[in-house]
N, C-alpha and C positions, 0 to 999 in steps of 0.2 A: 504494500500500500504506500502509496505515495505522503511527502510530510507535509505539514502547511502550508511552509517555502515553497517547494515545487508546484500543489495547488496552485495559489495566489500567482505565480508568474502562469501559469497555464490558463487562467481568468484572465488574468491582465491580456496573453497574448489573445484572447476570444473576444476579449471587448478592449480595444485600446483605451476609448471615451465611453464617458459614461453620462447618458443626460436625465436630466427630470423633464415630467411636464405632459404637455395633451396637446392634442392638433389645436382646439380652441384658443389655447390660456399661450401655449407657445411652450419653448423649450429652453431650456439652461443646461451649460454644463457643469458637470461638479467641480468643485475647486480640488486643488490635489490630496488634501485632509478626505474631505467625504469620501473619495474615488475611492481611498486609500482602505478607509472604516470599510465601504461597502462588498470592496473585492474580500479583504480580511474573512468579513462575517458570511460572504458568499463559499469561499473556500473551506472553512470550519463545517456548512451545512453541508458540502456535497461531501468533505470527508466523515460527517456522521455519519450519512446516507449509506456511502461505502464499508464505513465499519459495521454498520448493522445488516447487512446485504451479506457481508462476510462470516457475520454470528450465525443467521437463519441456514446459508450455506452448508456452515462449519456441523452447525446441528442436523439439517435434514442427511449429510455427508453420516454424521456418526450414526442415525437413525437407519437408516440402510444398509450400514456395517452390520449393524449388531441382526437384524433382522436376514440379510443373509448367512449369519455365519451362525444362529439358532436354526432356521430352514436345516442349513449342511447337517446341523446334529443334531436332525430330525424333531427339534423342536418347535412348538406353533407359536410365532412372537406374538401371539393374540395375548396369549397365557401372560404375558409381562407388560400388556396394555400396549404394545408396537402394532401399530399397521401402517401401509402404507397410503401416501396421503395420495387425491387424485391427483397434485398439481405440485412432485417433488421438484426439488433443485436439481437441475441437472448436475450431476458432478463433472461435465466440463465444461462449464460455464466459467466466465472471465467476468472480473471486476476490474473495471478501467479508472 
């Protein structure tokens, strides 16, 4: 997973400028403080996003271990409350 650092320059390079505003009222741009606050707290949500994208993963990932390796030894993972869900994680699936 990527760090804050690396985020924040991967923002910046997606939005150079950043403006406020509405077709109506008009537009401004942010002064370098704001730009700066907003990329920050933009960067922190997508790496939460990521981290918990990676939790759900890392779990339905152990939830299919265990469930096939009772299957192998000829155990029903019903008996231990495991089933499998309709809509698992793929386990090769990337988080970018």
């Amino acid at each position: 997973m990527r760090t804050l650092n690396e985020m924040i320059e991967i923002i910046k390079a997606e939005n150079p400028a950043l403006q406020v505003g509405d077709d109506k009222q008009g537009y401004t741009q942010l002064d370098a403080s704001e730009y700066e606050a907003l990329v920050a707290d933009w960067a922190a949500a997508r790496l939460a996003k990521q981290a918990k994208l990676a939790e759900v993963q890392l779990i339905a990932t152990a939830k299919l271990d265990a469930i096939e390796k009772l299957t192998a030894l000829g155990i029903d993972p019903k008996a231990f409350g495991l089933v499998i869900e309709e809509n698992p994680v793929r386990r090769s699936g990337t988080l970018d």
